[in-house]
C-alpha positions in Angstrom: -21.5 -176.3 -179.3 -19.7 -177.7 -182.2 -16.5 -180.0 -181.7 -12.9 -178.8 -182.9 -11.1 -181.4 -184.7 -7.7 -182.8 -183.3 -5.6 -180.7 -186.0 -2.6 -179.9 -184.4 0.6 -182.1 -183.0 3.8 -181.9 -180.8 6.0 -180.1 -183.2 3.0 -177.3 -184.3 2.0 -177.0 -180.2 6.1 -176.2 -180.3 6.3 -174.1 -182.9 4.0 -172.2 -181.3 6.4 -171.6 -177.8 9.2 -171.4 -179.7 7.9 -169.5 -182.5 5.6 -166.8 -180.6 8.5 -166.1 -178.3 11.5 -165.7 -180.3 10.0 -162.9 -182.8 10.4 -159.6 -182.5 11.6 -159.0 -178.5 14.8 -160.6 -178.9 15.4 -157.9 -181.9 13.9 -154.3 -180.3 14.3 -154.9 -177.2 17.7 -155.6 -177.0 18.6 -151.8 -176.6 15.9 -151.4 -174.2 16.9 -154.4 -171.8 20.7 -152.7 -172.3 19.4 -149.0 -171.5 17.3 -150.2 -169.0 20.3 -151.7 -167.5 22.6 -148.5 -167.3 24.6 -149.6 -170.3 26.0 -152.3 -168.5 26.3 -155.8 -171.0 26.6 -157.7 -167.0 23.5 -156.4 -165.8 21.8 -156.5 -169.1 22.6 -160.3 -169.2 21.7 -161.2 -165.7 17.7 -159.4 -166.8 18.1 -161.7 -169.8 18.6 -164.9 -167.7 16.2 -163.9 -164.9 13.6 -163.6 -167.4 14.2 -166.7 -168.9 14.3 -168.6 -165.7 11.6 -166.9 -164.6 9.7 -168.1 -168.3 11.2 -171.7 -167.8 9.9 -172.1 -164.3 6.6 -171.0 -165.1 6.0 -173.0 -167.9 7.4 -176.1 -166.2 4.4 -175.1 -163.5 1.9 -175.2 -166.2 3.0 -178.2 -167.6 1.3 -180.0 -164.8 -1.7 -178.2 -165.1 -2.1 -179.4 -168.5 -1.8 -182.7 -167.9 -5.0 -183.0 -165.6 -7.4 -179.6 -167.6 -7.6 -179.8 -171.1 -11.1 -178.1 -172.2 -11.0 -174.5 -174.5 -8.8 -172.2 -173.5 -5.1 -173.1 -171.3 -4.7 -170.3 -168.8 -8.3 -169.5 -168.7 -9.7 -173.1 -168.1 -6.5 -173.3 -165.0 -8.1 -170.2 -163.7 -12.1 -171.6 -163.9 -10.8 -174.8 -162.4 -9.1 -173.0 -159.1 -12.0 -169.8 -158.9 -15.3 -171.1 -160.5 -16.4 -170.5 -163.8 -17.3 -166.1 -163.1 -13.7 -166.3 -162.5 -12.9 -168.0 -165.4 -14.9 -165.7 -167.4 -12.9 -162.4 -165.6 -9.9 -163.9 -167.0 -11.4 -164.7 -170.4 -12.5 -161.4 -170.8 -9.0 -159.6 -170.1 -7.3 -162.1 -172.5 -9.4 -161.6 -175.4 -9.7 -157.9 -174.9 -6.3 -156.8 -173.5 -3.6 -159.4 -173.4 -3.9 -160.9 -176.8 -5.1 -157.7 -179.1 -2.4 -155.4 -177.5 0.8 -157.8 -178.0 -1.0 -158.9 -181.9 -1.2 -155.2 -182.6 2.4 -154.7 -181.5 3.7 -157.0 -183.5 2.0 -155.8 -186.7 3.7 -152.8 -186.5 6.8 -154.3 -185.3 6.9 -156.5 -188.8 5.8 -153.3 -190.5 8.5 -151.8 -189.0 11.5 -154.0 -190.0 9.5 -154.7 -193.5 9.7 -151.0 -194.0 13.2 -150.3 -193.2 14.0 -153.1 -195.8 12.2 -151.8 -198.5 13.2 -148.0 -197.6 9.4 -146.5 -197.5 9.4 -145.5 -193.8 5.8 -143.7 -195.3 4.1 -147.2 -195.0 4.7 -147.9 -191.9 1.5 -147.6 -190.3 -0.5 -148.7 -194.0 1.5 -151.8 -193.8 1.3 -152.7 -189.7 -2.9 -152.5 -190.7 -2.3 -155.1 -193.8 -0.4 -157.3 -191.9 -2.5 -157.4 -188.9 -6.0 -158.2 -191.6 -3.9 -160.7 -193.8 -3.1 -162.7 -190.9 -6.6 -162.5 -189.3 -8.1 -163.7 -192.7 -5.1 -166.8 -192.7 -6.2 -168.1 -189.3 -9.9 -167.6 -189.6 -10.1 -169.2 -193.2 -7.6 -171.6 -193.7 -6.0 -172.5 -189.6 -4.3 -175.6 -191.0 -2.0 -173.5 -193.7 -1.8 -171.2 -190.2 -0.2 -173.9 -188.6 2.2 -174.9 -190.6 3.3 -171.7 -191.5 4.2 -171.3 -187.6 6.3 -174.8 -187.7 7.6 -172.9 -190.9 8.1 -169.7 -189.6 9.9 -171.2 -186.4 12.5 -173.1 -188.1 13.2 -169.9 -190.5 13.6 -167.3 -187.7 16.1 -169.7 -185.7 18.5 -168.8 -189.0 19.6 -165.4 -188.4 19.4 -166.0 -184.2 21.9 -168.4 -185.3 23.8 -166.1 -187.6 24.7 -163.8 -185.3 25.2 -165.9 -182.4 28.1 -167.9 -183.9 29.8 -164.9 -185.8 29.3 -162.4 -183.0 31.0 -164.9 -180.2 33.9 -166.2 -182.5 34.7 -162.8 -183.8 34.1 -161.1 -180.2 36.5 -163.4 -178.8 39.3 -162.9 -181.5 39.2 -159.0 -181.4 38.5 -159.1 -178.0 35.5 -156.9 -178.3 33.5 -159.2 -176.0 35.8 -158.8 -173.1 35.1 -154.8 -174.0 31.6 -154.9 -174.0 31.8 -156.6 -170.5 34.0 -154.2 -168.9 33.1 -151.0 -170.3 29.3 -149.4 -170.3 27.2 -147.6 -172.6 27.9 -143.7 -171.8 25.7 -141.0 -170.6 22.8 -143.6 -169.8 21.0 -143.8 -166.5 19.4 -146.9 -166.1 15.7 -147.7 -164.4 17.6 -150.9 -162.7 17.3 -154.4 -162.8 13.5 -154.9 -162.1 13.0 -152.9 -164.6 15.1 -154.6 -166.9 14.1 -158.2 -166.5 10.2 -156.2 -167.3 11.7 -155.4 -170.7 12.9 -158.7 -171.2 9.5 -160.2 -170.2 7.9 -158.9 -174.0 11.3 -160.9 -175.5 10.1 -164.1 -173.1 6.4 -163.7 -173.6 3.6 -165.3 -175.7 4.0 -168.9 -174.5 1.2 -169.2 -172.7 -0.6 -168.7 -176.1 0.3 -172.3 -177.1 -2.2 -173.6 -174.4 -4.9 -172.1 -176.3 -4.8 -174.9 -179.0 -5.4 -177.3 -176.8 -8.5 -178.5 -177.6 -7.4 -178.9 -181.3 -4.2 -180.4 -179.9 -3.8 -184.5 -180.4 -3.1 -186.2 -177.1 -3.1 -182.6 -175.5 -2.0 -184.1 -171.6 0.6 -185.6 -173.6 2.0 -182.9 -175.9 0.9 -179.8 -174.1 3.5 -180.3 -171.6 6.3 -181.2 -173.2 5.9 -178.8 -176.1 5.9 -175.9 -173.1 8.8 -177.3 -171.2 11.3 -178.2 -174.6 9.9 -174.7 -175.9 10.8 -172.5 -173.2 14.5 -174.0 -172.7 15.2 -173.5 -176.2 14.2 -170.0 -176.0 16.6 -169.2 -173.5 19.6 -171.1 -174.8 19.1 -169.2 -178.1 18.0 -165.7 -176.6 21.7 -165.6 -174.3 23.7 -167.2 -177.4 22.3 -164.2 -179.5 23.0 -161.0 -176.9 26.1 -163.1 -176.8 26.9 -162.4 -180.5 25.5 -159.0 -180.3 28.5 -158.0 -178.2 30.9 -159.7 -179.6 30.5 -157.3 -182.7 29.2 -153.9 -181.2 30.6 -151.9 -178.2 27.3 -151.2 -175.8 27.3 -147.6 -176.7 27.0 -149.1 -180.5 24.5 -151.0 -179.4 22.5 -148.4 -178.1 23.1 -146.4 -180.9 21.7 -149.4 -183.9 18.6 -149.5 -181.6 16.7 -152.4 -183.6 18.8 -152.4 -186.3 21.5 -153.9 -184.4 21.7 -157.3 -185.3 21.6 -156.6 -189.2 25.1 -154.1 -188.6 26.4 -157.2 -187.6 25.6 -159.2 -189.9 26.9 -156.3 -192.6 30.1 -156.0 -191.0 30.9 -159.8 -191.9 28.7 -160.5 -194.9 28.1 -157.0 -196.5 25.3 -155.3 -197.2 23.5 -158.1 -198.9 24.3 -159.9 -195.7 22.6 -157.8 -193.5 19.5 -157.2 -196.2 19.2 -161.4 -196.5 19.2 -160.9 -192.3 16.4 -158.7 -192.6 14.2 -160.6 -194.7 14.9 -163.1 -192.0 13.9 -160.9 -189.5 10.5 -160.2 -190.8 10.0 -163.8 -191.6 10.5 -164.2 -187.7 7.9 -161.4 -186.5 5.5 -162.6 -188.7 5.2 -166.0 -187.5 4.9 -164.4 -183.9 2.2 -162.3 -185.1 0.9 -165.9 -186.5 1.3 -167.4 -183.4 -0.5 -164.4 -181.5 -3.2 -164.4 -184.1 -3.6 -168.1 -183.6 -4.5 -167.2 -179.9 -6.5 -164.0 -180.4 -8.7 -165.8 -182.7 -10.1 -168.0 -180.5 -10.4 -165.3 -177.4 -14.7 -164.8 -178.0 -14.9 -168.5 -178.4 -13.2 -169.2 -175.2 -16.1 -166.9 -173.6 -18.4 -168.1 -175.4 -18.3 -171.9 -175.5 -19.6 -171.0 -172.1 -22.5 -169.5 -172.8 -21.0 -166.2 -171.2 -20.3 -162.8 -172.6 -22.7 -161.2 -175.4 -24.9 -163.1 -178.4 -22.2 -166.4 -177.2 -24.5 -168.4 -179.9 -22.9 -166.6 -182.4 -19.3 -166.5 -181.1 -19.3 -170.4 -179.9 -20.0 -171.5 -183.8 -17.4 -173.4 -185.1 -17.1 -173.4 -189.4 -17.5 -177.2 -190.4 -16.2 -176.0 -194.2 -12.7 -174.6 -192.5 -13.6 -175.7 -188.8 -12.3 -172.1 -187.7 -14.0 -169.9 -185.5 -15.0 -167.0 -187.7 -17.4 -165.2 -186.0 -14.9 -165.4 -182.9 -11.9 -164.4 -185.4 -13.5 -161.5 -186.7 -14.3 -160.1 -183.1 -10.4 -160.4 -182.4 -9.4 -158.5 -185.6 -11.9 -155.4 -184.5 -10.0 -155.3 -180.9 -6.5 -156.0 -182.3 -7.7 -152.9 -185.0 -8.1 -150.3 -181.5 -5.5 -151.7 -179.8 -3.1 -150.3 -183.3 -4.8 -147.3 -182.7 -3.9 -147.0 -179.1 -0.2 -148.0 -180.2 -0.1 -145.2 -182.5 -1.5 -142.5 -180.6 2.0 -143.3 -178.3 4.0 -142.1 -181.6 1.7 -138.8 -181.8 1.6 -138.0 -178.4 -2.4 -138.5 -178.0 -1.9 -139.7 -174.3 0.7 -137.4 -173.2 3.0 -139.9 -172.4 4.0 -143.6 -173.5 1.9 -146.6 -172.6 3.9 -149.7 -173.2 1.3 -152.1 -174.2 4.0 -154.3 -175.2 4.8 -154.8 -171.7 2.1 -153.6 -169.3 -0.4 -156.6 -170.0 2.0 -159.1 -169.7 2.6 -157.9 -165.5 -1.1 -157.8 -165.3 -1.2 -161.7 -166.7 1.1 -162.5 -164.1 -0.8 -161.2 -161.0 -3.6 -164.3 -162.5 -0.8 -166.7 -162.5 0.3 -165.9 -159.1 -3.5 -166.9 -157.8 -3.0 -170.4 -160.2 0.3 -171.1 -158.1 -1.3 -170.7 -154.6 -4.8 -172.8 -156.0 -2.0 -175.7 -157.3 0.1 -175.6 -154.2 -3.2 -176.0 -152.1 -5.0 -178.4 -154.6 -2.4 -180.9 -156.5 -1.3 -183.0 -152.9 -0.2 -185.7 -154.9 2.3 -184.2 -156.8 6.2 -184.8 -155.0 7.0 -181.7 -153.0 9.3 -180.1 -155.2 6.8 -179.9 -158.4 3.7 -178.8 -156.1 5.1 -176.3 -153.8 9.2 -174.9 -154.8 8.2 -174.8 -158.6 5.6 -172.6 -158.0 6.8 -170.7 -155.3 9.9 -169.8 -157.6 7.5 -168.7 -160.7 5.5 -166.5 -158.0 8.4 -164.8 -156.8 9.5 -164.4 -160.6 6.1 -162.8 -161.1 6.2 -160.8 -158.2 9.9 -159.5 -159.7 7.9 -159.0 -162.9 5.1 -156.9 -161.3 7.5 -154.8 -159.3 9.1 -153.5 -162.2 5.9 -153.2 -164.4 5.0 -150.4 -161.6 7.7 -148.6 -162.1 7.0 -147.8 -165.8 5.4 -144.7 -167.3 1.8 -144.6 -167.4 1.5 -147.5 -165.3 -1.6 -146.0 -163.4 -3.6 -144.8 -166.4 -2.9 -148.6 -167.8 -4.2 -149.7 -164.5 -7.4 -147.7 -165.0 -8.1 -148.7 -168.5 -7.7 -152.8 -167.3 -10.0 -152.0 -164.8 -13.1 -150.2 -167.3 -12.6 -152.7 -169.6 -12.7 -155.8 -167.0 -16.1 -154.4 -165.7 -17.5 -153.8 -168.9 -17.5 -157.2 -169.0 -19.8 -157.9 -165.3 -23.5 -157.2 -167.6 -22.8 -160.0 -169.8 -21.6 -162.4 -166.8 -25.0 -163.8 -166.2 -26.8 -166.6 -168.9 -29.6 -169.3 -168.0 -27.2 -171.7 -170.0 -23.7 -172.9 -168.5 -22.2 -175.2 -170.7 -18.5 -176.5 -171.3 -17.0 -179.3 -173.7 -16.5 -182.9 -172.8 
């Protein structure tokens, strides 16, 4: 198999935590987390900061995984080390078929979505989520350099508006006491699914870090970087993420709230700065999705790779090669654009009621993810003796019982059961392809 070149440093492996994470979530799901919550800012806060612990735990539990695995793939290569390499190839399989092409197509249409709204052609919504989801494909497969830096780009610009509305929703909140309203008074005429189910909403806002492990075989000094880019990441994200809702309420009651839906944080934004205000904000915004759907890319791209590179899954000489011209993995890349393509599909049929119901993919394969960290967290706590106490058995009992929290609401959502179903096809499609003569992995 060809070699990957070390492309990628600290502030890229970075970029891509705090990048893939802040994005979209923090912006339409913000009504959800607050509906989910009963109308209630308190509650709706505490799921905010339960899903961020639950993201900073876990990634501090990963950390020290990377410092000991470093070979193709992150959460994959944690799994093949604890479970043997059929294991490893389960988990391959759901990644590059489910996890990563369900949250890409998401946020194609969730860029489409704000990029529309801006423009005023609600018609090209769905034309546009396709183009975005293709240009971005071609960026990473043909040029993954210009890929990265537009994520260290894309980081930086999306922290502007998070920003925005952090400061002037909590200084004006607190002169017109509207914060002190949002907090005592709820949303009307809204009955909540409860906490659980809450923090589940916030778990799409928090997710997508785990993505950043995929690199690490481009990553320079990977036992180095790896960790601390996933530990400094996830703490930002949830310093910025609370000083944001923060802002939110400080501008609009939590009925308001519920009624701007996604378009909240650009109302406040035009209540300060106008309407050019709050159109500069949106252009923000879609700066921001896009570089999660960059970041997201970045990982789906490299899902048939993982597999293949060893020697696993179907024709893997043709999904291991590795460009030397634009040392990409096109063959690999291509694969993911074709599953992230369905995956749209699947999304839309939820807008024209094709399933009879709505299945969240936004949210669903992120609890599924987390019932394979929960078997990483028992193989550490049973495998890593020399680490102190705290770092080898509370750290990850804390992230497992954050899972479990996780899970527990994830069952509670519509269509949960037919999800389940569809995980479990697709997963076993994969058992005639787990046999090969060849088993090989990179030094």
């Amino acid at each position: 198999m060809e070699a990957l070149q070390k492309k990628y440093g600290f502030w890229t492996a970075t970029s891509m935590v705090v990048g893939i994470v802040i994005g979209s979530g923090v912006f339409f799901k913000a009504d959800d987390v607050l509906k989910a919550s009963g109308g209630r800012l308190p509650i709706a806060l505490l799921a905010w900061l339960i899903g961020g612990t639950i993201m900073v735990v876990t990634s501090y539990v990963f950390s020290k995984m990377a410092t000991r695995i470093e070979k193709v793939n992150g959460v994959v290569d944690y799994f093949e080390a604890a479970y043997g390499k059929k294991a490893g190839y389960l988990v391959a399989w759901f990644m590059t078929f489910i996890y990563y092409p369900t949250l890409v197509s998401v946020l194609a249409w969730v860029s489409a979505n704000y990029t529309v709204g801006l423009l005023g052609l609600p018609q090209l919504l769905w034309p546009l989520s396709a183009v975005y989801l293709v240009l971005f494909f071609l960026l990473n497969i043909f040029s993954p350099v210009l890929a990265g830096k537009w994520q260290v780009s894309a980081t930086i610009i999306k922290l502007i508006p998070l920003g925005l509305v952090a400061i002037v929703g909590i200084i004006g909140g607190l002169v017109t006491g509207q914060t002190i309203q949002s907090f005592t008074v709820s949303a009307q005429n809204i009955s909540g699914g409860g906490l659980a189910v809450a923090t589940l909403a916030t778990a799409f806002a928090y997710e997508g870090w785990i993505i950043a492990t995929s690199i690490n075989a481009e990553l320079k000094d990977a036992k180095k970087n790896l960790p601390k880019a996933l530990v400094v990441g996830a703490s930002v994200v949830v310093l910025v993420y609370m000083l944001y809702y923060l802002g939110i309420s400080g501008f609009l009651s939590n009925d308001q709230v519920m009624a701007a839906g996604d378009a909240a944080p650009v109302q406040v934004i035009s209540l300060v700065f106008g309407r050019l205000g709050g159109t500069l904000l949106t252009v923000f915004v879609v700066i921001s999705c896009l570089g999660t759907l960059n970041g997201l890319v970045m990982g789906s791209v490299r899902g048939m790779f993982s597999i293949a590179s060893r020697d696993l899954g179907p024709t893997p000489h043709i999904f291991k090669k590795v460009s030397e011209k634009r040392d990409s993995m096109v063959n690999s890349g291509i694969a993911g654009l074709v599953l992230s393509a369905i995956w749209l599909m699947v999304w839309y049929g939820n807008f024209h009621n094709w399933w009879g119901g709505f299945m969240d993919i936004s949210e669903l394969p992120i609890a599924f993810l987390y019932v394979i960290y929960l078997a990483i967290y028992f193989w550490m706590m049973k495998t890593f003796t020399d680490l102190p106490f705290g770092s080898r058995v509370i750290a990850p009992l804390l992230a497992a019982a954050g899972s479990l929290y996780i899970i527990f609401g994830a069952v509670q959502k519509d269509m949960f059961f037919q999800f389940f179903i569809i995980t479990l096809i697709v997963v076993a499609a994969s058992v005639p392809f787990l046999v090969r003569k060849k088993y090989s992995l990179p030094a």
